[in-house]
C-alpha positions as CSV (number, residue, x, y, z in Angstrom):
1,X,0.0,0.0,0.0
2,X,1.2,3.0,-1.3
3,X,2.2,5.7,1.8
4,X,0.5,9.0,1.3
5,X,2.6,10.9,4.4
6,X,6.1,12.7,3.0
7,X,9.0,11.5,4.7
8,X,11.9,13.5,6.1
9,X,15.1,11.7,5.0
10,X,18.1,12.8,6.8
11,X,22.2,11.1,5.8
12,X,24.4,11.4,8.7
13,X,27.7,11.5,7.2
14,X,31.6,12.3,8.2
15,X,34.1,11.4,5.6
16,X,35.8,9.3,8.3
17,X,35.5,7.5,11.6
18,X,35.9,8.3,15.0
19,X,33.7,11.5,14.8
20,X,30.8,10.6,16.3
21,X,28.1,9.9,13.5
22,X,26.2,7.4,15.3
23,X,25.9,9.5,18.7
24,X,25.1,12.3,16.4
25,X,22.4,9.9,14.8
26,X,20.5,8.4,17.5
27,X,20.6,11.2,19.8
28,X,19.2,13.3,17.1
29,X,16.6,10.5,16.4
30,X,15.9,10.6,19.9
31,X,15.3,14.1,20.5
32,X,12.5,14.0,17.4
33,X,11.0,11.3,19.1
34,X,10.4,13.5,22.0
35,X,9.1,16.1,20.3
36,X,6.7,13.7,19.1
37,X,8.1,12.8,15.7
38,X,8.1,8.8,14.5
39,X,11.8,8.7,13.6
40,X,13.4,5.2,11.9
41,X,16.9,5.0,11.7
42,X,18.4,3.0,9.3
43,X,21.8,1.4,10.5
44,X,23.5,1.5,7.0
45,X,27.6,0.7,8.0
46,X,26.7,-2.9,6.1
47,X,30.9,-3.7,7.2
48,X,30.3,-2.8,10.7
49,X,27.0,-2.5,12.0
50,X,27.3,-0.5,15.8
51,X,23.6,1.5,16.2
52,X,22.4,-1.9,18.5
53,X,25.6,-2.4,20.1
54,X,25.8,1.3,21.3
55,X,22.0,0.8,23.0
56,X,22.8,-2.4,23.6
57,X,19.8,-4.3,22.3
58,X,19.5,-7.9,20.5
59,X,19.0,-8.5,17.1
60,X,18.0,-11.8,15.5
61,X,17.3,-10.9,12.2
62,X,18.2,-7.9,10.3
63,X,18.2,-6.5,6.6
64,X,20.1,-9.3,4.9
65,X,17.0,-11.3,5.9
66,X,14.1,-9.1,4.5
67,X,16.1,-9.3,0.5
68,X,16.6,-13.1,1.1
69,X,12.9,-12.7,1.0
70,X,13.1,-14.2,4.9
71,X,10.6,-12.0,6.3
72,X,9.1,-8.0,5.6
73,X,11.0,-5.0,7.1
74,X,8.5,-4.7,9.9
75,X,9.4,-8.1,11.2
76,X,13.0,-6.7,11.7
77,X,12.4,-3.6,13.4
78,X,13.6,-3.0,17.0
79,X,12.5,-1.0,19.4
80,X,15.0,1.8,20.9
81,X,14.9,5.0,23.4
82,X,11.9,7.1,23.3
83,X,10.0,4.5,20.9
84,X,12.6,4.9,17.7
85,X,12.6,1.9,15.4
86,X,15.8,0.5,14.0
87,X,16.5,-1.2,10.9
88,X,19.4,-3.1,11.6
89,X,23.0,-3.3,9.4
90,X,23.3,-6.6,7.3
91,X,26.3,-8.2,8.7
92,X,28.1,-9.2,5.4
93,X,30.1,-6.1,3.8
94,X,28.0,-6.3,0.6
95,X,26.7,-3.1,-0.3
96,X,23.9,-1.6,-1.9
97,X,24.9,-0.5,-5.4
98,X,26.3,-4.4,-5.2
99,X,22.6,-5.8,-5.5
100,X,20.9,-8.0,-8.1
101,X,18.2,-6.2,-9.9
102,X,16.3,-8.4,-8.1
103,X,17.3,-7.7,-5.0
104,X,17.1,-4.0,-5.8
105,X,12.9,-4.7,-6.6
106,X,12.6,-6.5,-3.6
107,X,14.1,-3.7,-1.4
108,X,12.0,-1.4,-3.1
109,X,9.0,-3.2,-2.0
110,X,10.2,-4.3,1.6
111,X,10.0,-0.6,2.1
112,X,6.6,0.4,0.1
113,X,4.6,-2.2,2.1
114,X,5.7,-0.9,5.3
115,X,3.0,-1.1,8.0
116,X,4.3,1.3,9.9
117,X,4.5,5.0,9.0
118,X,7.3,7.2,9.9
119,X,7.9,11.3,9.7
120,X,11.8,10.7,9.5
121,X,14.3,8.6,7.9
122,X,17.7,9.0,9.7
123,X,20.4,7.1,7.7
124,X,23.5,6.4,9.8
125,X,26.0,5.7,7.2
126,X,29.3,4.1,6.7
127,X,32.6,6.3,7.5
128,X,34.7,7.0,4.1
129,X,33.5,7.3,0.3
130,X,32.5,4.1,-0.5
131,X,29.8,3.9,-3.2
132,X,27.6,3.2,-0.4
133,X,28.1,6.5,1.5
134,X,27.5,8.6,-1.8
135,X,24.5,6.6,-2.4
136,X,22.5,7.2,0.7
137,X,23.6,10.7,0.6
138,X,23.0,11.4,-3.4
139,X,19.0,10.1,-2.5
140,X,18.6,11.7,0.9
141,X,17.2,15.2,1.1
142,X,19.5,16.4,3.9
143,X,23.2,16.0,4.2
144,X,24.4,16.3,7.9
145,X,28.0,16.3,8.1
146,X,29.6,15.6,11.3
147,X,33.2,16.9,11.9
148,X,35.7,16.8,14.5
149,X,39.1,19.2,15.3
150,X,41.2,16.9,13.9
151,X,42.9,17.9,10.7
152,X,41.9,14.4,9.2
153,X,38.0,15.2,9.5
154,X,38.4,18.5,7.6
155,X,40.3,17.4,4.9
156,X,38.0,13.8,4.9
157,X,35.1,15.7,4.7
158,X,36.2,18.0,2.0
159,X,36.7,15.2,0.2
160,X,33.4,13.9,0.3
161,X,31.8,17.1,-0.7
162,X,33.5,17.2,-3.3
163,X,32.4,14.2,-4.8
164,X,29.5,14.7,-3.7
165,X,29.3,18.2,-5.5
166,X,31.2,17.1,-8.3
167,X,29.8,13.8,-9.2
168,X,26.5,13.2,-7.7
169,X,25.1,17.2,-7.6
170,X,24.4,17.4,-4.0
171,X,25.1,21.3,-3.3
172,X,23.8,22.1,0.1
173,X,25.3,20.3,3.3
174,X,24.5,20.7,7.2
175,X,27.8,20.7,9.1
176,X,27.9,19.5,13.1
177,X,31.2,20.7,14.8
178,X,31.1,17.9,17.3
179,X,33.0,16.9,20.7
180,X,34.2,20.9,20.1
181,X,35.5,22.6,23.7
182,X,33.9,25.7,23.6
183,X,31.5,27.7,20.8
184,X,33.9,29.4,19.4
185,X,36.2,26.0,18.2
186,X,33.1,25.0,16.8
187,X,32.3,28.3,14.7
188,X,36.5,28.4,13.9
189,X,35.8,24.5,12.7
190,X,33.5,25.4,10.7
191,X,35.4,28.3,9.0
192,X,37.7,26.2,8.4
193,X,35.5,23.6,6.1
194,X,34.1,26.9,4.7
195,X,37.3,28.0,3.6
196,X,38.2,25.5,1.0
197,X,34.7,24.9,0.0
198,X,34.1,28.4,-1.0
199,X,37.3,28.2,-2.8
200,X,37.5,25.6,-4.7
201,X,33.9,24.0,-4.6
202,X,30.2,25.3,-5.8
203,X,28.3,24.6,-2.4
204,X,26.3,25.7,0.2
205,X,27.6,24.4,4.0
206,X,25.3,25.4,7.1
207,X,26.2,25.2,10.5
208,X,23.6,22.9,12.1
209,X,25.0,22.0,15.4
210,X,28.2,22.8,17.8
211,X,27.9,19.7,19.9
212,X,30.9,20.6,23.0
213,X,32.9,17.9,23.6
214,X,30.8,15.9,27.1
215,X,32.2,13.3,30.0
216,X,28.6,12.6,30.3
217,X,28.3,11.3,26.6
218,X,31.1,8.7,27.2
219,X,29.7,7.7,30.7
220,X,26.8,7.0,28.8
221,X,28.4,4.8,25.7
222,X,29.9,2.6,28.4
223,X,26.6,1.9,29.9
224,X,24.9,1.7,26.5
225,X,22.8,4.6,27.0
226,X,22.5,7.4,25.2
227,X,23.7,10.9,26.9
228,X,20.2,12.7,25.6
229,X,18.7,10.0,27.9
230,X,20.6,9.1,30.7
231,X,21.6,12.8,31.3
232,X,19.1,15.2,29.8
233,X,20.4,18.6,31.5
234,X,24.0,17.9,30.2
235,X,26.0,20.1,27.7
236,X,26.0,17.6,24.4
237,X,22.4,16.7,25.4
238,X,21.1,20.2,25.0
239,X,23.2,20.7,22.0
240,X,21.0,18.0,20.2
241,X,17.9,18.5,21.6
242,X,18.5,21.8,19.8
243,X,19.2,20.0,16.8
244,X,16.3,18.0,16.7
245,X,14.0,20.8,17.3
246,X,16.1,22.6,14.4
247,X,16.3,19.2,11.9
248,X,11.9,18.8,12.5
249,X,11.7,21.7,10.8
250,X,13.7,21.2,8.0
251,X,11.3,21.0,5.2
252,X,9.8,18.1,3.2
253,X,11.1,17.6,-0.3
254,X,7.5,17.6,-2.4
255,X,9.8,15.9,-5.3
256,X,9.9,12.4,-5.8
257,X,11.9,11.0,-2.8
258,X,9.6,12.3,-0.1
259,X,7.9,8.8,0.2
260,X,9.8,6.1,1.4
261,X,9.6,3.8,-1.3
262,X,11.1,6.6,-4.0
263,X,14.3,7.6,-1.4
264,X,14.9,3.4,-2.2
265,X,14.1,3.6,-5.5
266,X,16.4,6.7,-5.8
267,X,19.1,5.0,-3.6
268,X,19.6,2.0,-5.5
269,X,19.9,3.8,-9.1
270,X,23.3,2.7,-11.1
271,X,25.3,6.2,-10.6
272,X,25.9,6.8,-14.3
273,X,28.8,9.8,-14.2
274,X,31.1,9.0,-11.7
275,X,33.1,5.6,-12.9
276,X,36.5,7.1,-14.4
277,X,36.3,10.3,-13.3
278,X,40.0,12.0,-12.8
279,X,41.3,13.7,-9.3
280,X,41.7,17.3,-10.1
């Protein structure tokens, strides 16, 4: 049955590991659900699947079920913080653009013939530039980009703009200066991305979030919860309950990709310009 609601899909993104994209993607996930929003998250590291491990839930079945034709997508969905459903990672390191045709179809419908109905997609992705990353993010309709001080996330981000930009024509990204000291690293981070990308790149960055680096976030992630939960007053957790108040009212794409089963469609399409295309 065809959904009739628009869906807000949302790529969390970072050009490389280690900068926090999953606490940046389930605490965000988590403050929409607060506000009342019905948020899935998609666990889509295929290599390395963490979003159950991090809240520390079991998973018996996951996506590499649902396109063995094992079971529907509802039957794998698992229940985290404030009523968020997960899709859980495929354990295998196969990834998307790697399907069958087949298998493509098949995902297509798994999602269509959804039960449930959701107001937000959020799309935790793999760390690099794998096909996979620029796939999710080239059908998603917001780019969140989380980045660290480290002179490897600035440079690994660019980089994935880049192609982005270049290759795929996504032109507008949200930037999160995460685990920052104080508000004024995170604006100076920022400036920094902004720097090279007006220079040498046609896009438009926005500073979504300055999420301060947070003892309370790590206390957390050893006990599997997550800091928006287990300590609502603290720094990081206001930082993105802000963010989820912000991201709710990003608007819906009217295009093709604000239903569910069109971001798929949309997500498995064969990039066609990329293949062969020289480092300037």
């Amino acid at each position: 049955m065809m959904k009739q609601s628009m869906v807000k899909v949302i790529a969390v993104t970072g050009g490389k590991g280690g900068v926090g994209k999953t606490n940046v993607s389930l605490n965000m996930a988590v403050g929409m659900a607060q506000q009342g929003q019905r948020v899935l998250v998609l666990d889509a590291d295929l290599g390395l699947a963490n979003v159950d491990v991090m809240l520390g839930l079991r998973v018996r079945r996951n996506l590499s079920h649902v396109l063995a034709g094992q079971c529907d997508l509802d039957d794998i969905l698992v229940e985290g913080p404030a009523g968020i459903k997960i899709v859980p990672a495929t354990s295998g390191t196969r990834n998307m653009v790697e399907l069958s045709p087949a298998e493509h179809a098949g995902l297509i419908r798994a999602f269509s013939s959804m039960q449930e109905d959701f107001d937000v997609l959020i799309i935790d992705t793999a760390a690099g530039i794998s096909d996979m990353v620029l796939s999710f993010s080239r059908a998603a309709q917001d780019v969140v980009l989380v980045v660290c001080d480290e002179p490897t996330s600035i440079t690994d981000a660019y980089a994935l703009v880049k192609v982005l930009s270049r290759e795929h024509q996504v032109f507008r990204f949200k930037v999160i200066a995460n685990m920052v000291r104080t508000m004024r690293e995170g604006q100076v981070l920022f400036n920094k991305l902004t720097k090279v990308t007006d220079r040498f790149l046609d896009v438009a960055l926005e500073l979504a979030a300055i999420v301060p680096y947070d003892e309370n976030l790590r206390k957390g992630v050893r006990r599997q919860q997550l800091v928006i939960e287990a300590f609502p007053r603290s720094p990081s957790s206001l930082a993105f309950k802000a963010l989820a108040h912000r991201a709710a009212r990003w608007p819906v794409s009217g295009q093709p990709g604000g239903h569910l089963e069109f971001f798929i469609e949309q997500l498995v399409q064969q990039p066609t310009t990329y293949k062969g295309v020289a480092n300037e």
